[in-house]
C-alpha positions in Angstrom: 159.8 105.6 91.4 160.8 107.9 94.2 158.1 109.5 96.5 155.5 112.0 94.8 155.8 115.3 96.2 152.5 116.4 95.3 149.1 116.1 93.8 150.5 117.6 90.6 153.1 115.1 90.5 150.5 112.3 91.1 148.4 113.9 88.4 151.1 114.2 86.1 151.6 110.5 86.1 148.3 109.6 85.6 148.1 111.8 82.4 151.5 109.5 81.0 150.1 106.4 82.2 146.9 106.9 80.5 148.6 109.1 77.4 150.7 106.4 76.6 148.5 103.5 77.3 146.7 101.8 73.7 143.3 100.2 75.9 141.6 101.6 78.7 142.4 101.5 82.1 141.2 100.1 84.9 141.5 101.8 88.9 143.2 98.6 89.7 145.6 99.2 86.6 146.2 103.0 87.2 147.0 102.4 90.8 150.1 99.8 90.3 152.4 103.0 89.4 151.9 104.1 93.1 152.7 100.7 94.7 150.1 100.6 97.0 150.1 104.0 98.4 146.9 105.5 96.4 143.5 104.2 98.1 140.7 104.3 94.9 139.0 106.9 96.1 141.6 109.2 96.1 142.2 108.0 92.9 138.9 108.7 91.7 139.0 112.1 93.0 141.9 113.0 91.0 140.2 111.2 87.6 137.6 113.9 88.4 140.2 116.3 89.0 141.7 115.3 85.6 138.4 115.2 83.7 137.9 118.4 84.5 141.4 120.5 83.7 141.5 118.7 80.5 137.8 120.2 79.4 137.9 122.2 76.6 141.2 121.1 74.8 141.8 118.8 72.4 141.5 115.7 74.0 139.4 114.3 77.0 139.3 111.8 79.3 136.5 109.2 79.8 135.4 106.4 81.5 134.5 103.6 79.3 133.6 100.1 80.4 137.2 98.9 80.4 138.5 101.7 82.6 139.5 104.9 81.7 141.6 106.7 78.5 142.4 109.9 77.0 140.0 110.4 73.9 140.3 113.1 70.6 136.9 115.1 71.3 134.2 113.6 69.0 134.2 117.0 67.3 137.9 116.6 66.1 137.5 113.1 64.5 136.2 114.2 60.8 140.0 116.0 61.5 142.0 112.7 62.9 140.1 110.5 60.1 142.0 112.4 57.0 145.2 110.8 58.5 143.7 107.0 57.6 143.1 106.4 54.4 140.8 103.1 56.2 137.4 104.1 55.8 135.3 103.1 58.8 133.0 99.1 58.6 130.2 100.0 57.7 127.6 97.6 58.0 124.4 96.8 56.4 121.1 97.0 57.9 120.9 93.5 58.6 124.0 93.3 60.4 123.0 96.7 62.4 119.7 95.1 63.5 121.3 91.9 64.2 123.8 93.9 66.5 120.8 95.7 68.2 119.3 92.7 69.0 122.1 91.4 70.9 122.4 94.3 72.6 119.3 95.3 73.9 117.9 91.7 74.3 120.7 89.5 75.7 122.0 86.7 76.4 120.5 85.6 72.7 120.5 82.4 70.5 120.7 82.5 66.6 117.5 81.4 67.2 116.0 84.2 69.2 117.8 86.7 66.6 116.3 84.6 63.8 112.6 84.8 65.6 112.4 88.7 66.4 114.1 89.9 62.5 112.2 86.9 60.6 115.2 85.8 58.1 117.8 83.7 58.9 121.3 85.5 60.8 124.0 85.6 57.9 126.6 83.2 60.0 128.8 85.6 58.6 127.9 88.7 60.3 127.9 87.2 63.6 132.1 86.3 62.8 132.2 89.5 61.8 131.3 90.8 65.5 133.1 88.2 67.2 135.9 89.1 65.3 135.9 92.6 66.9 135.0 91.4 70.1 132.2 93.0 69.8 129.7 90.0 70.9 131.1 87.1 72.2 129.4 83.2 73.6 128.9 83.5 77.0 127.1 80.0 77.8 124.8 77.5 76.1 120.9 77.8 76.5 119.2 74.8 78.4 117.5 73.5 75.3 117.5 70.5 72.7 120.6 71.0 70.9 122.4 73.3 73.7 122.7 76.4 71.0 125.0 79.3 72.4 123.9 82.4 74.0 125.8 85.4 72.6 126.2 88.6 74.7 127.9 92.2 73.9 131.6 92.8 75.2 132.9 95.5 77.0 135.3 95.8 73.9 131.7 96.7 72.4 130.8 99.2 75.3 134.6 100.6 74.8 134.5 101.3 71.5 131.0 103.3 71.6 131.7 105.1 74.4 130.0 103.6 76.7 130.0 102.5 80.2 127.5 100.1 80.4 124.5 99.0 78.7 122.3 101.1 80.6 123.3 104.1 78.4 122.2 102.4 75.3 119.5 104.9 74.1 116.2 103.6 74.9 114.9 101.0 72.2 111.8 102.9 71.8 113.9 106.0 70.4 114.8 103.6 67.5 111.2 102.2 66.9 109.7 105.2 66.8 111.6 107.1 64.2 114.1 105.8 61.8 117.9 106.9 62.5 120.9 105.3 61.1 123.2 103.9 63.2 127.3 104.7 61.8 129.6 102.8 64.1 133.0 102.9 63.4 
């Protein structure tokens, strides 16, 4: 790649790198295509600087957990969704809760899940997640039996928009009223 010639350049990169790419990216990932001559905060800056021409129009960029990607505005998506004729997973309310569980309270065990809902965890809901790496095992509890601990992924974070699990909506918001959850 020659030299850039200017922050435009540099800026018009980014938006090809991160147009083109299928996952989010990370500042490690977006600086390779400067060979070491981009220090991150400079990079950061021009994120920003991104972010902020690309408000209003059809598409934005955000920072997930993963890194960072070009997004359809959530506003367009009833739009984007007539082009699959895939309907979105919807889940039932067991599998929701068992989701929210995970979530809000882990590292968890079957066990712990099983405690706070009172019926035994469907094992096939919890494939179901690990499938699309949405919850994964991330150890074994020091018990009898050594039964895994399951945690959310940032695939999980990703794929709501998220982060990091600090913008979860406070559990009380969900306690207190009831609102259905529709993830896609």
């Amino acid at each position: 790649m020659s030299e850039m010639q200017n922050i435009d350049e540099i800026k018009q990169v980014l938006e090809a790198v991160l147009l083109t790419a299928g996952e989010p990216l990370s500042l490690d990932m977006l600086l390779r295509p400067f060979d070491g001559r981009m220090e991150r905060a400079t990079l950061r800056m021009l994120l920003d600087e991104l972010r902020q021409e690309w408000q209003g129009r059809s598409m934005e960029l955000v920072q997930v957990a993963s890194g960072w990607r070009f997004q359809a505005r959530a506003d367009l998506a009833p739009f984007i969704a007539r082009l699959t004729p895939e309907r979105p997973a919807r889940y039932s309310r067991a599998a929701l809760e068992t989701l929210a569980i995970i979530a809000y309270r882990q590292p968890v065990t079957r066990g712990d899940i099983e405690e706070i809902r009172g019926v035994a965890v469907n094992p096939n809901i919890m494939r179901q997640f690990i499938e699309r790496n949405w919850i994964d095992v991330v150890g074994q509890r020091d018990v009898p039996g050594r039964p895994s601990l399951y945690a959310t992924t940032k695939t999980f974070l990703d794929d709501l928009g998220l982060r990091s699990l600090s913008e979860l909506p406070p559990i009380q918001h969900f306690t207190q009223q009831e609102i259905p959850l529709d993830i896609g």
